[in-house]
N, C-alpha and C positions, 0 to 999 in steps of 0.2 A: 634563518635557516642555513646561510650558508656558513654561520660558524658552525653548526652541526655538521655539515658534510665537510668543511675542513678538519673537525679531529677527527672524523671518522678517516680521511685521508692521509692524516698523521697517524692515525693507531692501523692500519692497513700498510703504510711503509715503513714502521717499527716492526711491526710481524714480516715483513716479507726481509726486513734486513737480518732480523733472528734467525730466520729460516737460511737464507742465503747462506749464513757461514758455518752450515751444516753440511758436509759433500753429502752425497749419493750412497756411499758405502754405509756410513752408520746411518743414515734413516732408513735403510732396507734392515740393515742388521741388530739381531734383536739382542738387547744388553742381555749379559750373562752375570752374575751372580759369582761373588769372588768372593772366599769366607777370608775372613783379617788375617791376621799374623797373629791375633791370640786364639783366635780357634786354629788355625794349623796346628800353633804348637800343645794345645789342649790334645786335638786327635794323633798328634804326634805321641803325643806323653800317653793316651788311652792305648792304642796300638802297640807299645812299647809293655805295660802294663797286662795286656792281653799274651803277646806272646810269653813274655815271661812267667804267666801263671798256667800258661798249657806248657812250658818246660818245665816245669816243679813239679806239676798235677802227673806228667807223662814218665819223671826219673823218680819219683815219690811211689808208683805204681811200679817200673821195673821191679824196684828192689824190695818192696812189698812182699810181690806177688814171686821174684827167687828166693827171697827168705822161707818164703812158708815154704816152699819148692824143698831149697834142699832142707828146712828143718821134717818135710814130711817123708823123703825120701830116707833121709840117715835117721830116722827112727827104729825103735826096736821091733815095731809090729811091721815097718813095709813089706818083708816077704811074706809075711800072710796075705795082708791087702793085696800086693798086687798077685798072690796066687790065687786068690777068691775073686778078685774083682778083675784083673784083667787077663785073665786067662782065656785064650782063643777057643781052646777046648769048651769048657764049662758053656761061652758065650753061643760057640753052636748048637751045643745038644738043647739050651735053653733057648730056643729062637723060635721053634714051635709054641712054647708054652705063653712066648712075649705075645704073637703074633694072635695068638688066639684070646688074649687078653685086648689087644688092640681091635679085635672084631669085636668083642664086647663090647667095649667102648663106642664103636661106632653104633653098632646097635639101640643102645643107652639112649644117644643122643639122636637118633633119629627119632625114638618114640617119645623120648621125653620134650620132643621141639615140637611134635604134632600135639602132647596131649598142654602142652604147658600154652603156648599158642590159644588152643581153643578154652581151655580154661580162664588165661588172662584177658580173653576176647569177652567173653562172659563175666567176668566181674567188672570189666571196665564197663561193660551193657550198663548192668545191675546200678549200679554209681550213678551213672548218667539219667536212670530213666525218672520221667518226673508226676508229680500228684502223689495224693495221697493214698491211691491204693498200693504203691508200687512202694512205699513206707519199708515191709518188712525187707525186701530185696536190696534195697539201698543199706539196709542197716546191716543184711549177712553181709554184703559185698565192703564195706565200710570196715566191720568189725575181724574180715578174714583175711583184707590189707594188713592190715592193724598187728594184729596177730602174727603174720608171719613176717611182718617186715620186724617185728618184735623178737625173735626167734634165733640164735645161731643158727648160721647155715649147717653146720656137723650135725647137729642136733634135728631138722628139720631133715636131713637125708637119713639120719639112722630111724627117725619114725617112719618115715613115708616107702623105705627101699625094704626094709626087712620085715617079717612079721612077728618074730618071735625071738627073744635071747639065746633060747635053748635049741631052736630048729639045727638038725645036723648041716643040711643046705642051705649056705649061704648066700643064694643067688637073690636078688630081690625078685619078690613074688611077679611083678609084672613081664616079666624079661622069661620065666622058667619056662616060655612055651614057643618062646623065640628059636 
C-alpha cells in the first residue's frame, strides 16, 4: 500500500509543479482565439476583392444610368415627353382624377381583404374536415385550389372584377355600390 500512496504522491507533486509555473494572470484569463497568417491574408484578399467589386458595380452604374440620361434627354421626342409627362400644369389639373382612383383602390382592397379572408377561411375548413361524409366539400375545396392556383392571375381578375365585354361601365360589379 504504501507504493500506492507513494505515486499517488509523485503524481500529486508533478501536478502541482505544472500548475506552479502557470502565474495567476493566464489561469484567470480566458485564451482567445488568433486566426493564422493564412486566414488574415485570405480575409485580407476577400475584403480587397469585395471592395473592388462595389467600385465597378457603383462606376459601371453611374455611367449606365448618364448614358441612358443624356441619350434620353438629346432625343427627338424629349420635348414632347417632358411637355406630356412632366408638366406641372397637366400634373395639377390631374390630381383629382389620381386621387380618386387611389380611393378606389383603397376601397378594392378593403372589400376584397374581407371577402378573400373569409373565403380562404372556408376552403382551408372544407380541406381539412374529415370522414366520409364531408367527401364532397373536400373535393370542391381541393379542386377550386387547383383550379385557381392553375389560373393567370390577369385572367382570374378580368373573370371575377367585370361582367361583361360589352358593359359601357367598367367598374367591377362588386364595388358599383360602394
Amino acid at each position: 500500500m504504501d507504493t500506492n500512496a507513494g505515486d499517488a504522491d509523485e503524481a500529486g507533486a508533478a501536478t502541482h509543479a505544472v500548475t506552479s509555473e502557470v502565474t495567476a494572470d493566464e489561469a484567470t484569463a480566458p485564451t482567445r482565439w488568433v486566426p493564422s497568417e493564412l486566414e488574415q491574408q485570405r480575409r485580407a484578399y476577400r475584403r480587397s476583392r469585395t471592395v473592388r467589386s462595389a467600385v465597378i458595380a457603383s462606376v459601371s452604374t453611374v455611367l449606365v444610368v448618364g448614358a441612358l440620361g443624356w441619350v434620353l434627354t438629346h432625343s427627338s421626342g424629349w420635348p414632347r415627353v417632358q411637355e406630356t409627362f412632366f408638366d406641372w400644369d397637366k400634373a395639377r389639373s390631374s390630381l383629382p382624377a389620381v386621387l380618386s382612383g387611389l380611393w378606389l383602390n383603397i376601397r378594392v382592397l378593403l372589400v376584397c381583404s374581407v371577402l378573400i379572408t373569409a373565403l380562404g377561411l372556408t376552403i382551408a375548413v372544407m380541406r381539412t374536415l374529415r370522414g366520409p361524409v364531408f367527401f364532397p366539400l373536400r373535393l370542391f375545396g381541393a379542386a377550386f385550389t387547383d383550379l385557381f392556383r392553375g389560373l393567370p392571375l390577369l385572367l382570374v381578375l378580368l373573370l371575377l372584377g367585370f361582367e361583361e365585354h360589352r358593359s359601357q361601365r367598367r367598374q367591377p360589379f362588386f364595388l358599383r355600390r360602394l
